[in-house]
ROTOR-133242 format. One record per residue (C-alpha): x negated, y negated, z; residue in three letters. Coordinates in steps of 0.001 Angstrom, whole numbers, always signed. Each point is the difference from the previous one (the first is absolute). Layout:
<atoms>
x, y, z, residuo
X, Y, Z, Ala
...
</atoms>
This chain:
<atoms>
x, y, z, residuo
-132735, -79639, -116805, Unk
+635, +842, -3749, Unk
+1712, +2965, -606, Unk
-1738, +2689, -2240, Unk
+1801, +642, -2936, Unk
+1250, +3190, -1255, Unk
-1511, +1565, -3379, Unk
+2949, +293, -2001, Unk
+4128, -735, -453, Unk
+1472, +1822, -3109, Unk
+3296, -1405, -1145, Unk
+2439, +1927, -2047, Unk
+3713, -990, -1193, Unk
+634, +2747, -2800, Unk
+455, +3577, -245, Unk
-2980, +475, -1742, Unk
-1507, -2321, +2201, Unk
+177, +2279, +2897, Unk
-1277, +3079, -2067, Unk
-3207, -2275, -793, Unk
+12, -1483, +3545, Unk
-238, +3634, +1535, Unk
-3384, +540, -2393, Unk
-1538, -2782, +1595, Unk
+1348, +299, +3494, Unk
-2255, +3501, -317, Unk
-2709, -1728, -1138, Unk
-332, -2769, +2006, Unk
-229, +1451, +3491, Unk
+1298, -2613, +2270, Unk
+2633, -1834, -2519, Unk
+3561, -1252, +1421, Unk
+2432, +692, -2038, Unk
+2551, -2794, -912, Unk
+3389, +1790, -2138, Unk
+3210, -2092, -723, Unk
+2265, +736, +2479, Unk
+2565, +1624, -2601, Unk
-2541, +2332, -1407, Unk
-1259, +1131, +3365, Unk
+1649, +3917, +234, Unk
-1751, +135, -3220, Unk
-3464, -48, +1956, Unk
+723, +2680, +2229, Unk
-2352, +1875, +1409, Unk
-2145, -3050, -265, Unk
-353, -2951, +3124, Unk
+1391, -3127, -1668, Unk
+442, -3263, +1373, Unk
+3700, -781, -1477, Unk
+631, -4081, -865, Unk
+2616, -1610, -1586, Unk
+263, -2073, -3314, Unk
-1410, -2520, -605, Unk
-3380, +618, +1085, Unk
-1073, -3559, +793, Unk
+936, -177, +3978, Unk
-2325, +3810, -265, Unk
-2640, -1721, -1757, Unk
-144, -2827, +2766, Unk
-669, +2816, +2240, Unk
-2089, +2386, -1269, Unk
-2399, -2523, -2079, Unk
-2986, -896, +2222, Unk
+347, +3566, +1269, Unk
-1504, +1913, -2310, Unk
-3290, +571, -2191, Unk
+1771, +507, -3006, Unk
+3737, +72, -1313, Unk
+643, +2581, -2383, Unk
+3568, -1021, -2134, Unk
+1473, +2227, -2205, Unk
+2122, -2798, -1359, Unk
-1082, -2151, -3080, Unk
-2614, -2346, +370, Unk
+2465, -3172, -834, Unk
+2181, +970, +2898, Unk
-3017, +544, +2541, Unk
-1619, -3361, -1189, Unk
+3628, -1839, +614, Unk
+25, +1922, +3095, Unk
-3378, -899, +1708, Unk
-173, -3453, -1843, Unk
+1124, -2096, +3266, Unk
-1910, +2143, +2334, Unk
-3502, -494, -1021, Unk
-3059, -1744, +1153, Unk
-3543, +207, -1226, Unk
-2068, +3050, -1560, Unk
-1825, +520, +3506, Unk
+2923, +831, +2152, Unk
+2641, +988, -3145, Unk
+448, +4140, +164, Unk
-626, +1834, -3165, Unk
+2680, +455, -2127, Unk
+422, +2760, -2384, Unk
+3148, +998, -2532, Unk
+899, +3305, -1283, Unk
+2735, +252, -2772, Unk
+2842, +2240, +297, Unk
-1580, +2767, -2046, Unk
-3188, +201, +1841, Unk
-1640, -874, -3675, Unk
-2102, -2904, +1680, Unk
-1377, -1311, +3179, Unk
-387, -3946, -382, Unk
-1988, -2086, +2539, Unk
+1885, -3393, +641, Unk
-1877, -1832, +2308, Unk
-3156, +42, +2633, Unk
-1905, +2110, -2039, Unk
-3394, -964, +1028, Unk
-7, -1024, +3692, Unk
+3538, +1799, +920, Unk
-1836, +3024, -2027, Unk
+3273, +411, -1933, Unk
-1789, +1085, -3234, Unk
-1795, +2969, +2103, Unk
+3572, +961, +1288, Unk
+1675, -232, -3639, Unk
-3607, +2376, -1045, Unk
+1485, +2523, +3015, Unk
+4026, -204, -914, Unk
-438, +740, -3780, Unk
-2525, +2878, +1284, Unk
+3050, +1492, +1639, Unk
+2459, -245, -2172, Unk
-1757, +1025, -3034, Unk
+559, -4211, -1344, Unk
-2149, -2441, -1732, Unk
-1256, -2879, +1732, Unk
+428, -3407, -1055, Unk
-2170, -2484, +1499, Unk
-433, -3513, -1354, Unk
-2899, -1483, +2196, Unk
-2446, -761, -2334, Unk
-3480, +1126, +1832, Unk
+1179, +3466, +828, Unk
+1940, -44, -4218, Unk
-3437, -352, -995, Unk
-2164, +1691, +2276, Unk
-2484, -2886, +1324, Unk
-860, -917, +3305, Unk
+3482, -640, +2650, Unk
-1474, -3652, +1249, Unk
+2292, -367, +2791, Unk
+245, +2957, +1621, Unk
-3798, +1097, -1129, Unk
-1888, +2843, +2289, Unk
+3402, -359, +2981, Unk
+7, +4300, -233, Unk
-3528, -675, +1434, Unk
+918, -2625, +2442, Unk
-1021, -2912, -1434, Unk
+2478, -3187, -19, Unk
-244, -2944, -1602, Unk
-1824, -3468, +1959, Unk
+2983, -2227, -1138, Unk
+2962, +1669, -1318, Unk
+1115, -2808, -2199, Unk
-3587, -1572, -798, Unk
-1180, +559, -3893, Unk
+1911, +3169, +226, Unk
+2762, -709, -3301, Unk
-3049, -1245, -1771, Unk
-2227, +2346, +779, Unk
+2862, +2872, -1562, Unk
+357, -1969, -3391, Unk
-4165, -578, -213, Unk
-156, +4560, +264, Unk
+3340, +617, -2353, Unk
-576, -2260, -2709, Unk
-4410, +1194, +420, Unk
-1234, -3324, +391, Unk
-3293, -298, +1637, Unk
-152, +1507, +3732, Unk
-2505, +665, +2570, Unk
+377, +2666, +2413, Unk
-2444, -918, +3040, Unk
-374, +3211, +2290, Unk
-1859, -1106, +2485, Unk
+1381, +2748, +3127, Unk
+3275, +2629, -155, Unk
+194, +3518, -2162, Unk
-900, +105, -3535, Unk
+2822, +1606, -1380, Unk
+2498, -3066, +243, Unk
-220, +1362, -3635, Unk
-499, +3758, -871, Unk
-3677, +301, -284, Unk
+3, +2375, -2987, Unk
+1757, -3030, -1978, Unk
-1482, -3199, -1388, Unk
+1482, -3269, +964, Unk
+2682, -1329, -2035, Unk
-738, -2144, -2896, Unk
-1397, -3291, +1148, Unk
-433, +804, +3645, Unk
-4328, -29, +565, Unk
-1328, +1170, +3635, Unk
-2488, -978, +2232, Unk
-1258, +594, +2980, Unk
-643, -3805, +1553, Unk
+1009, -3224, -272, Unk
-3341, -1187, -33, Unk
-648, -2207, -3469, Unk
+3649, +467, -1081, Unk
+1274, -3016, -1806, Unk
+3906, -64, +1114, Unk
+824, -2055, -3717, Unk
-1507, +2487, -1966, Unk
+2987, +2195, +1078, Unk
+3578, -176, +32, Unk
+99, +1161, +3337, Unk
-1825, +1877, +2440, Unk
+851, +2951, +1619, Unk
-1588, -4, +3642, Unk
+117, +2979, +2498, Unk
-2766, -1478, +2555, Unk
+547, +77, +4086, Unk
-1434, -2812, +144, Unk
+1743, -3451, +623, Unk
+300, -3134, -2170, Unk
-2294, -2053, +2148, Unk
-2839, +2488, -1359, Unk
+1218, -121, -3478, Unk
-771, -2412, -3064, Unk
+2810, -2665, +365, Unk
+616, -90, -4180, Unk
-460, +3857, +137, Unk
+3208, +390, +2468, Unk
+2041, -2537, -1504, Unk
+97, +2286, -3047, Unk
+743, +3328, +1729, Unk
+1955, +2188, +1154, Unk
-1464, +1447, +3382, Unk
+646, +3697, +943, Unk
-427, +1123, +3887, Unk
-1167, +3533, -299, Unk
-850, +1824, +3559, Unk
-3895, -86, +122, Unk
-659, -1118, +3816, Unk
-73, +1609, +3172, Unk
-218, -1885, +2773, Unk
-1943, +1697, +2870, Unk
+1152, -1504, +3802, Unk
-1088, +592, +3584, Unk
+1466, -2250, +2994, Unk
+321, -382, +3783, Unk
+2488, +2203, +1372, Unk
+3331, -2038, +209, Unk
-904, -2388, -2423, Unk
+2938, -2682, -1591, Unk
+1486, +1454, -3198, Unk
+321, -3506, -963, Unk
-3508, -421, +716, Unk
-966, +2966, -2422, Unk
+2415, -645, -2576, Unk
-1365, -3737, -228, Unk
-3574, +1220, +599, Unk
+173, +2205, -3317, Unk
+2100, -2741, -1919, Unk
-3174, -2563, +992, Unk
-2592, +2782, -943, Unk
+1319, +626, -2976, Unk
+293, -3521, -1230, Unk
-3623, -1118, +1645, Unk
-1238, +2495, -2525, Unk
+1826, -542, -2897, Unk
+2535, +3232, +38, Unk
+3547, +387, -781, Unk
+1883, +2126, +2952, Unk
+2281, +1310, -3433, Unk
-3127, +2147, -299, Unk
-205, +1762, +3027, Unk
+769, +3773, -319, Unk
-437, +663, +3780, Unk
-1192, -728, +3439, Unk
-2686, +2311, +1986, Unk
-1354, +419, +3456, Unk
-774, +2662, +2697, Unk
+1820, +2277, +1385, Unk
-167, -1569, +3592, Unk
+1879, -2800, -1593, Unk
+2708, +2194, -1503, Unk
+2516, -1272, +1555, Unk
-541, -3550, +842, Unk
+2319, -1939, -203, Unk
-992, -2970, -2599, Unk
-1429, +2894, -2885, Unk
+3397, +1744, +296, Unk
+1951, -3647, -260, Unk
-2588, -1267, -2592, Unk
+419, +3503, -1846, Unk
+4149, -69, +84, Unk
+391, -4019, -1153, Unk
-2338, +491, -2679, Unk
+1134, +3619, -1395, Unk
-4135, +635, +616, Unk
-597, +3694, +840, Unk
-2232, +339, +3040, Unk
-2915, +2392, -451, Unk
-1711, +1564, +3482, Unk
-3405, +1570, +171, Unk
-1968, +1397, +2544, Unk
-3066, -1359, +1768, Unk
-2081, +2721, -1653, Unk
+1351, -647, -3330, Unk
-409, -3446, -240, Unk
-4020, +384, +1785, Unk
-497, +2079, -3028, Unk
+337, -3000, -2208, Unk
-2630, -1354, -2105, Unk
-114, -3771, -1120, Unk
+1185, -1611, +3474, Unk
-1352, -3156, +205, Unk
-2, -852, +3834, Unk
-395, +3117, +2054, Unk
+335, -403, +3633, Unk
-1426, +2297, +2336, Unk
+2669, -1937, +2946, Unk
+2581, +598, -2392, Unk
-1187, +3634, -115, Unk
-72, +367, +3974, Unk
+3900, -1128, -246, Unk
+1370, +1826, -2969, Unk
-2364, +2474, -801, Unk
-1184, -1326, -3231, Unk
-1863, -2746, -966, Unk
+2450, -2456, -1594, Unk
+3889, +386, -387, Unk
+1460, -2724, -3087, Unk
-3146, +314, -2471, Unk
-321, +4298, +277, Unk
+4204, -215, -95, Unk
-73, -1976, -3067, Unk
-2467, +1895, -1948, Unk
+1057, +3554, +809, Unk
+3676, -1016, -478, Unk
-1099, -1907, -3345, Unk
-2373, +3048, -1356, Unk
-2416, -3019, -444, Unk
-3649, +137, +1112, Unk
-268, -3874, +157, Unk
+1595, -2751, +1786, Unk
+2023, -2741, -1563, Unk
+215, -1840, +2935, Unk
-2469, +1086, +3161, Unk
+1328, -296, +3490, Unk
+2211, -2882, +988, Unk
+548, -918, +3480, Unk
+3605, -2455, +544, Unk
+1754, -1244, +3287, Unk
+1957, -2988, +719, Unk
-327, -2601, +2679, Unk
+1869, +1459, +3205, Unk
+512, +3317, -1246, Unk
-2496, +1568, +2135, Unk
-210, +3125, -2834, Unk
-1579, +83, -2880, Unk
-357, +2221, -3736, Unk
-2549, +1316, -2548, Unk
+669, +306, -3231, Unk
-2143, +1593, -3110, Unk
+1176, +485, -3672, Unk
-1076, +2724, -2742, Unk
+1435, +106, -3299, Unk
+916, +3428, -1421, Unk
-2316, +872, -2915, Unk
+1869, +506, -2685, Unk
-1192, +1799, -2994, Unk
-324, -2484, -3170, Unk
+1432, +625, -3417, Unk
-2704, +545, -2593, Unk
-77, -2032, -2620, Unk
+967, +3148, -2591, Unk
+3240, -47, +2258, Unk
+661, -3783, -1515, Unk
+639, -1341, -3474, Unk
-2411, -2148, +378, Unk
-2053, -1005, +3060, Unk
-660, -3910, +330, Unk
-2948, +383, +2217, Unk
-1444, +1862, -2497, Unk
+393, -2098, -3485, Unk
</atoms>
């Protein structure tokens, strides 16, 4: 099991170091503190974590463990420093420099995924510094490609797929689609136009994939159900539109369920990226495959009552035996919808066993309605030329 990392290490070896190290220890609730071992009485009242010169057995320590590292050592030294122990940008920790004089807070590396250019934004804000980053989407102010709606949950289909192409297409404002077909409209500030040579739509439908540099996809659904030329030029974004509504026989395999939704999902053309949540009744509360599904997956399980979810509208196979049982008249398609806010099925009610398993599942899907940017909320809107 992977260790969660802490949020920050700050690292000072000067006397004015420290001063500027105590700034942001008060600022950034939950810092360690990291002083050269000589300087350390000079920290006093503060709680330090004293190391010894040089820093590079520390380093080989404390690297993975953090969220960020904060130096307040020049940026040659830090590079020199953290040159043999890195990786990749999706596991790399941020890295952010702050000269002796507290006159600038520079962002060295992960600035996108390891949201190092956010935490160099928060240490100049404390110490009253300027804030040098160099990556050129957030320089410019146009759309962050890789790491594009993740505040709202989305992630990205294939990390590595289209991705570096898809960031020079937006900075250098060649021709891009954005295709928002599910997941919130404000991926970009709604009161903003898109940024110069970024169009929107609202489908995939008729879209020509060479007519663009790239396209810009946040769909649930899965490539089967997509325009092979049309994915081949994208880059796919997973935002959390479905809720999958579930109902089983008591004691049922979590195996089972967890392949049951897996098969579901793909029988009907939907990526499991998408899934916000899981819903059910409350007599199934705590049974045992939901709460295993609902802990491997990181999907929150929702619970409603048997009057609640009779009270739904739009079920499309009520069951007065089910009713007799549970007290309503369906369990997975009322889940999904009430959980989803939806007042129509994606998927109706799905029944799934297994040969010798002597249990079986339902499963229903509803996709959360978002609301839809307008096209005076876009530069210019593609479905509309």
């Amino acid at each position: 099991m992977t260790t969660p990392r802490r949020p920050f290490a700050i690292y000072a070896i000067t006397r004015h170091g420290i001063d500027i190290a105590r700034k942001l220890a008060a600022g950034l609730p939950g810092a360690d503190l990291f002083v050269s071992a000589k300087l350390a009485h000079l920290a006093a009242p503060l709680t330090i974590k004293p190391f010894a010169l040089p820093m590079g057995p520390l380093l080989s320590d404390t690297f993975t463990a953090y969220d960020g590292h904060i130096f307040i050592i020049s940026v040659g030294a830090v590079v020199r420093m953290i040159a043999p122990l890195l990786q990749n940008k999706k596991v790399d920790p941020a890295i952010v420099c702050v000269d002796d004089a507290a006159r600038f807070s520079i962002c060295v590396l992960s600035g996108h995924v390891g949201r190092g250019n956010v935490f160099t934004e928060r240490v100049a804000s404390i110490l009253g510094a300027a804030s040098v980053v160099t990556t050129a989407s957030d320089a410019i102010g146009t759309l962050t490609v890789d790491i594009l709606g993740r505040d709202l949950g989305w992630t990205l289909d294939d990390m590595d797929r289209n991705v570096t192409r898809g960031c020079a297409a937006v900075v250098n404002a060649a021709p891009v689609l954005f295709v928002q077909e599910t997941g919130e409209p404000h991926f970009w500030p709604v009161d903003r136009p898109l940024p110069d040579g970024v169009q929107y739509a609202t489908s995939l439908d008729g879209v020509d994939p060479r007519a663009w540099e790239i396209l810009l996809v946040a769909t649930d659904r899965e490539r089967a159900r997509i325009d092979a030329a049309q994915w081949d030029n994208a880059v796919v974004y997973r935002p959390k539109s479905l809720v999958v509504g579930l109902g089983c026989d008591r004691d049922a395999s979590p195996e089972m369920v967890e392949r049951g939704v897996d098969a579901l999902l793909a029988a009907h053309g939907l990526s499991s990226k998408s899934v916000k949540a899981i819903a059910t009744i409350d007599k199934k509360a705590d049974e045992r495959a939901f709460l295993a599904l609902s802990e491997r997956r990181r999907w929150p399980l929702q619970i409603f009552t048997p009057e609640e979810l009779d009270a739904v509208p739009g079920i499309e196979n009520p069951s007065e035996t089910v009713k007799r049982f549970v007290g309503a008249r369906g369990v997975a398609e009322p889940a999904a919808l009430l959980a989803a806010g939806a007042e129509k099925l994606l998927v109706p009610k799905q029944t799934y066993t297994e040969e010798g398993a002597g249990r079986s599942m339902t499963f229903a899907v509803a996709r959360i309605p978002f609301s839809r940017r307008t096209p005076s909320e876009t530069k210019k809107d593609a479905n509309h030329e």
